[in-house]
C-alpha positions in Angstrom: -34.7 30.4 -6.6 -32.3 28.1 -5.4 -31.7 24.8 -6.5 -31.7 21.9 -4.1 -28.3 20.7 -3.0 -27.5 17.2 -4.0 -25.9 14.9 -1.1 -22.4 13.8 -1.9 -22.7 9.6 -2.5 -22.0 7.9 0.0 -18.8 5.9 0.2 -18.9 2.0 -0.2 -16.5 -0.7 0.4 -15.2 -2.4 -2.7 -16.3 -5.8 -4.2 -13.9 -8.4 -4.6 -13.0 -7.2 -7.8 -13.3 -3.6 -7.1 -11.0 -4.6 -4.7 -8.8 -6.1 -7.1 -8.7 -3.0 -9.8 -7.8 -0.4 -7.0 -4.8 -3.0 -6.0 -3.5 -3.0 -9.8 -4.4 1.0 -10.1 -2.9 1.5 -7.1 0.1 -0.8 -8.1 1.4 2.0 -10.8 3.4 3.3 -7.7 5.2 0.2 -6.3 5.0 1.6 -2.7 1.0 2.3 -2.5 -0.1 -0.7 -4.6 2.0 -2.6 -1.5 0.3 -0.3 1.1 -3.3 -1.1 -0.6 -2.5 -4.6 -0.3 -1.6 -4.8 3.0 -4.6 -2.6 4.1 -6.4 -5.1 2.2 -5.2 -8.1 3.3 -4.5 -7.4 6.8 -8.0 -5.7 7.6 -5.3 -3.1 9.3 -6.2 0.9 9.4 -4.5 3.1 7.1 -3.1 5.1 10.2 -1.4 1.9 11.5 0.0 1.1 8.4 1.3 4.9 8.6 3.1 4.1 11.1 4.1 0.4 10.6 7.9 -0.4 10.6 10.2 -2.9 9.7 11.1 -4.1 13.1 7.4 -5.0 13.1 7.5 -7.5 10.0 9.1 -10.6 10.4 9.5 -11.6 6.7 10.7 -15.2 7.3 8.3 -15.9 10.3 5.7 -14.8 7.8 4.5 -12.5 10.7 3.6 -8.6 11.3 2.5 -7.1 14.3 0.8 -3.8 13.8 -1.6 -2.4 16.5 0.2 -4.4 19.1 -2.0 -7.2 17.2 0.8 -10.0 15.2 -0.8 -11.2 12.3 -0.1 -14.3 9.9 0.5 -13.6 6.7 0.4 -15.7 3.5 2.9 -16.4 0.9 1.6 -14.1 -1.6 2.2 -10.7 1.1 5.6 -12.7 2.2 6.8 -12.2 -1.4 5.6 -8.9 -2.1 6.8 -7.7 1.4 10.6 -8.8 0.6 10.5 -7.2 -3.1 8.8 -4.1 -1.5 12.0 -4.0 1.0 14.2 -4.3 -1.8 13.3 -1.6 -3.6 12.9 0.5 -0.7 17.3 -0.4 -0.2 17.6 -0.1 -3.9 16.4 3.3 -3.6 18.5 4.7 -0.5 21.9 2.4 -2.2 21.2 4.7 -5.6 21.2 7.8 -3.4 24.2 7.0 -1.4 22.0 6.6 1.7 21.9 4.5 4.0 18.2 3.4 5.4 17.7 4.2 9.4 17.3 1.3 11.7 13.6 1.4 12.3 12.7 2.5 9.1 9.1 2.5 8.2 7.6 0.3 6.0 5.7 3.1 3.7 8.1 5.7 4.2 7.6 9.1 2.8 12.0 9.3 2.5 14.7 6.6 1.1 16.1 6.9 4.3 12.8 5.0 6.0 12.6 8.5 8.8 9.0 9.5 7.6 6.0 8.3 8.1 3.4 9.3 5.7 0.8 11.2 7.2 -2.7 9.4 7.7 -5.0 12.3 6.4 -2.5 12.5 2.8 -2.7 8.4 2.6 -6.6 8.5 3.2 -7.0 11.2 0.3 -4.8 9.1 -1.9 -7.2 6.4 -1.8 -10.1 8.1 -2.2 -8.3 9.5 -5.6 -7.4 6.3 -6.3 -10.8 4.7 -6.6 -12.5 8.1 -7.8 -9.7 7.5 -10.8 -12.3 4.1 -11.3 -14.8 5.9 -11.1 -15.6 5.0 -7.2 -16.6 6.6 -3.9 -14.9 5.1 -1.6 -13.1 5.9 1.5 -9.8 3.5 3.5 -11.8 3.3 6.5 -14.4 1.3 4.6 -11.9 -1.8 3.9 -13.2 -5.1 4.2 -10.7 -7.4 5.0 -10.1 -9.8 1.7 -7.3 -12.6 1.9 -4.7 -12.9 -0.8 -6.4 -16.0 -2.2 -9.4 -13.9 -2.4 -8.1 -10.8 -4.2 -6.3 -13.5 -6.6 -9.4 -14.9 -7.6 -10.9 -11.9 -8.2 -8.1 -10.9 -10.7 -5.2 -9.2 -8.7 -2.2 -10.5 -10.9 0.7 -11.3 -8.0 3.2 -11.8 -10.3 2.5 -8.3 -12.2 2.3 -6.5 -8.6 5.5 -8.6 -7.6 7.1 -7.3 -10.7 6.5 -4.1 -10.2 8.0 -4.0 -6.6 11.0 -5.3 -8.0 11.2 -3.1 -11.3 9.4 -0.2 -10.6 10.3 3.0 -10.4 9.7 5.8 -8.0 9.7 9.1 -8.5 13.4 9.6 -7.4 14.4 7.2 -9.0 13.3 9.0 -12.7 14.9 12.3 -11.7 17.4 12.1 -14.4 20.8 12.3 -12.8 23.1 15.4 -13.1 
């Protein structure tokens, strides 16, 4: 006898303040909690985020153009976009690097010449919010402003914080 096969749940799109738990779980990696963000704030697909580069943010314009679509954005993304480049420099300055022109924003190197690859970003999130104990999949984002995903407990100035302190992976090799 066989037993009946149960149907995987279906994915959902996050609450408010599931939104803002995967944006503070997500934020333990300065890079993705940025990425989550802007997927969440922007209403933009993961695969154009993939592919988004810096020649497409105009920090003090408080502008980004991705999918040939330019987008305001608010002060809260404005701030966490400059830290986020920061630490993306800090990280190719501590190699002896220097970054590419046209680097991408959520590059997979410190030089900014990969772009992470859509299917490994989509999984990410999906382990992400399974870590919360959530089905839920990137192509499900709503689109939440900043003001919203404040309210609903996303602390900035921790995220912010983070961008400016954190540490990558390469950054905790210990050095020879």
């Amino acid at each position: 006898m066989t037993t009946p096969r149960q149907s995987a749940p279906s994915p959902s799109s996050p609450t408010r303040p599931q939104a803002a738990a995967i944006v503070m779980e997500a934020s333990n990696d300065p890079g993705w909690g940025m990425f989550v963000w802007l997927a969440l704030t922007t209403g933009a697909p993961g695969g154009e985020l993939c592919v988004l580069r810096w020649d497409d943010v105009d920090i003090d314009a408080g502008a980004v153009a991705i999918g040939g679509r330019r987008s305001g954005l608010d002060a809260e993304t404005i701030t966490l976009l400059r830290a986020h480049l920061a630490h993306c420099r800090a990280q190719a300055a501590m190699l002896g690097i220097e970054r590419r022109p046209g680097a991408y924003v959520f590059s997979t190197s410190p030089d900014g010449g990969a772009a992470p690859e859509p299917d490994t970003v989509v999984e990410r999130y999906a382990r992400t919010c399974a870590s919360l104990g959530w089905t839920m999949h990137l192509d499900r984002l709503p689109h939440y402003s900043a003001a919203e995903l404040v309210a609903a407990g996303v602390d900035v100035r921790a995220l912010h914080w983070r961008l400016q302190r954190g540490l990558s992976r390469i950054q905790r090799r210990p050095s020879a």
